[in-house]
C-alpha positions in Angstrom: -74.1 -105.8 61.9 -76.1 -108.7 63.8 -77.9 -107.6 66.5 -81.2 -110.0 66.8 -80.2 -113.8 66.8 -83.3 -116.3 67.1 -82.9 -119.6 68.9 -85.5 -121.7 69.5 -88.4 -119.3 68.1 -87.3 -117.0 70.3 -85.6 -113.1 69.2 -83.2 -112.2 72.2 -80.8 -109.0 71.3 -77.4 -109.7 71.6 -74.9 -107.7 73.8 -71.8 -106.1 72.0 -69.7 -108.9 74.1 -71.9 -111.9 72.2 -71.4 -109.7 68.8 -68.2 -109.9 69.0 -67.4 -113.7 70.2 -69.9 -114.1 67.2 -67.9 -112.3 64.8 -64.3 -114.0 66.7 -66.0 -117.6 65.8 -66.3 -116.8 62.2 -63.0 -115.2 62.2 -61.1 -118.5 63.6 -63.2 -120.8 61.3 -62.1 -118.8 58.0 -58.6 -118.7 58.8 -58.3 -122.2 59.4 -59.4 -123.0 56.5 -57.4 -120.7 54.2 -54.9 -122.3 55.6 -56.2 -126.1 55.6 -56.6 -125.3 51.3 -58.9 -127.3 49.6 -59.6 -131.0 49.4 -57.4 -131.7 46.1 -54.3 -129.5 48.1 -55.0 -131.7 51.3 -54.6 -135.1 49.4 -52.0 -133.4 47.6 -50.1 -133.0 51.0 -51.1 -136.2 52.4 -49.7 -138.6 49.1 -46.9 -136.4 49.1 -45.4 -136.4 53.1 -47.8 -138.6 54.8 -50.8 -138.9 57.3 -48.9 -138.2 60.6 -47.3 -134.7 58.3 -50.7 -133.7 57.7 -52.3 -134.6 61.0 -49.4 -132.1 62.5 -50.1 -129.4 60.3 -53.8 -129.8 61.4 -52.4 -129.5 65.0 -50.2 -126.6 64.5 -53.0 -125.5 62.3 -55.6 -125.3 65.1 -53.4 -124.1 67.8 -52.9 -120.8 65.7 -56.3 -120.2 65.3 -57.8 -121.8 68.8 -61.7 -122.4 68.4 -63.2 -119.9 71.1 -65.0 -120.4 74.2 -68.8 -120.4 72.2 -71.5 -118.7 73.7 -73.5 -120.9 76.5 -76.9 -118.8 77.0 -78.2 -116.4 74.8 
């Protein structure tokens, strides 16, 4: 499990809160795109209902799996 991050040259431990917004971030990034699919499926989607369809199940998409508040300071 991560428990040293470096920024900026600099080794600061992380608190089990940041660990887990961390591991939230990476969570909410994956499942989005699962469910985007890949490129080819995308186009597939897009010749097949339209830009506005897609750009809605991008919406729907995202509200789902909301991007987190990141961490500000550590």
């Amino acid at each position: 499990m991560l428990k040293y991050i470096n920024i900026d040259n600099e080794i600061k431990k992380l608190t089990d809160e940041e660990i887990k917004k961390l591991e939230t971030e990476k969570d909410y990034k994956q499942l989005r795109k699962m469910e985007y699919g890949t490129l080819s499926q995308q186009i597939e989607f897009i010749t097949e209902n339209g830009v506005e369809a897609w750009q809605q199940k991008v919406r729907d998409i995202k509200a789902k799996h909301p991007k987190p508040k990141t961490l500000t300071a550590i």
